[in-house]
N, C-alpha and C positions, 0 to 999 in steps of 0.2 A: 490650555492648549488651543491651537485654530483649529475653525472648523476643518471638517473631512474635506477630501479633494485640494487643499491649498495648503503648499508643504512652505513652512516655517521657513527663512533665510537668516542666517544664524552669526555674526563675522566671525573673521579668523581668528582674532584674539580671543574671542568668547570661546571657541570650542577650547584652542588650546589651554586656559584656565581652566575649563571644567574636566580637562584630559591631565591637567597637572594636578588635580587635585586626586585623581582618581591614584595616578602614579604613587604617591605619597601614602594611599593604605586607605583611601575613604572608602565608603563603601558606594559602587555603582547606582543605586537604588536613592539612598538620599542625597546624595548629589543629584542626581535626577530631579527628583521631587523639589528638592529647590530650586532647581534654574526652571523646573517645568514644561522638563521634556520625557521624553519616553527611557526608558533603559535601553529599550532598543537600537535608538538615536546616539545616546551616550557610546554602547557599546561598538558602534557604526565608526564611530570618529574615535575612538582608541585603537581599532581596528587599522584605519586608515593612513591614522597619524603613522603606526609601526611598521606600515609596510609602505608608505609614500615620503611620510615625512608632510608639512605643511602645505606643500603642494594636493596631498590627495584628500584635505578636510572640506576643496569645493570642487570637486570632481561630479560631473555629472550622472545619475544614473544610466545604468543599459550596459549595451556591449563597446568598449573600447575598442579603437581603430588599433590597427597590426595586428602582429601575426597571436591567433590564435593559441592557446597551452593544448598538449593533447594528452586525452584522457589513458592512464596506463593501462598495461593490459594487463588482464586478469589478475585481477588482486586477491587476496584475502575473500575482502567483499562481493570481490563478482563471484569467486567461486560461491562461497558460502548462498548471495541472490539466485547462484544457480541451483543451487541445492534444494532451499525453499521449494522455487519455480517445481522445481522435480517431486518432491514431495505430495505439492498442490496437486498436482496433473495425475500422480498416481491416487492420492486420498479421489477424486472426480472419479477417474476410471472405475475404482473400487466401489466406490456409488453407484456406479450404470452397472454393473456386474451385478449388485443387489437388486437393482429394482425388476432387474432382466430376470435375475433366480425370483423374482418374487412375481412376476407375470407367468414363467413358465408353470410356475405351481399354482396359480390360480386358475390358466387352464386347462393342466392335469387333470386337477377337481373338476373343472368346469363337465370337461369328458366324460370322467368318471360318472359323474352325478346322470349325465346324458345318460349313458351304457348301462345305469342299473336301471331303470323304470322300463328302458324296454325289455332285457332279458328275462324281468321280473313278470311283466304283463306277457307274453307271447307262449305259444307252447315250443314243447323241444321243436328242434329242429327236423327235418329228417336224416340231417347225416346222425342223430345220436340215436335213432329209433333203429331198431334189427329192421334190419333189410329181409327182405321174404325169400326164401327159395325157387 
C-alpha cells in the first residue's frame, strides 16, 4: 500500500473487477489482500457501485453539490440517545447529592467534635445552677 497522506488512484475497470468478484461470493477480505487494498476501500466501491452505478466508483470525497437529505425526526434512535442522555444527567445528579450528603455529615461531626471539648471542659452554666431566693 502507499504511503499515508497520498490516496491510491485506482481505474474503473480495476475497481469494477474486484467489485465483480466480490458479487460472485468472494470473500471481501482476500480479495482485498490481493489487489492490495484495504477492505475498507473494497467495501467503499461496492458501496458506490450500488447506489451510483459506474459513475459513483470516481466521485470525489466531501459533501456533494444540491440539495441536502434531512435528517428524520425522532427515530427509535433519537429517542432511545435520549434516554441515555437522561440516564447520564440523572446517575451525575445522584453523584452531587452523594458527595453533598457526605460533606453535610462531615461537618456535623466536625460540630459535634467542636461542642464536646467545650461543654466537657467549662462548668455548669448558670441557667442549670438554682437560682437563690
Amino acid at each position: 500500500m502507499a504511503g499515508r497522506g497520498k490516496k491510491r488512484q485506482f481505474p474503473t475497470a480495476y475497481k469494477i473487477k474486484a467489485i465483480k468478484r466480490v458479487e460472485r461470493g468472494e470473500g471481501v477480505l482476500p480479495v482485498a489482500r490481493e489487489l492490495g487494498i484495504s477492505r475498507k476501500s473494497l467495501h467503499d466501491w461496492v458501496k458506490a457501485w450500488k447506489a451510483y452505478g459506474p459513475d459513483g466508483l470516481n466521485r470525489k470525497p466531501g459533501p456533494k453539490p444540491g440539495p441536502r437529505k434531512l435528517k428524520q425526526l425522532a427515530t427509535y434512535d433519537d429517542k432511545r440517545s435520549a434516554l441515555v442522555r437522561a440516564n447520564a444527567r440523572i446517575a451525575e445528579l445522584e453523584r452531587l447529592v452523594g458527595r453533598q450528603q457526605m460533606d453535610l455529615d462531615f461537618f456535623r461531626n466536625a460540630l459535634r467534635a467542636l461542642e464536646r471539648p467545650a461543654a466537657q471542659g467549662k462548668p455548669a452554666s448558670a441557667s442549670s445552677k438554682s437560682s437563690k431566693p
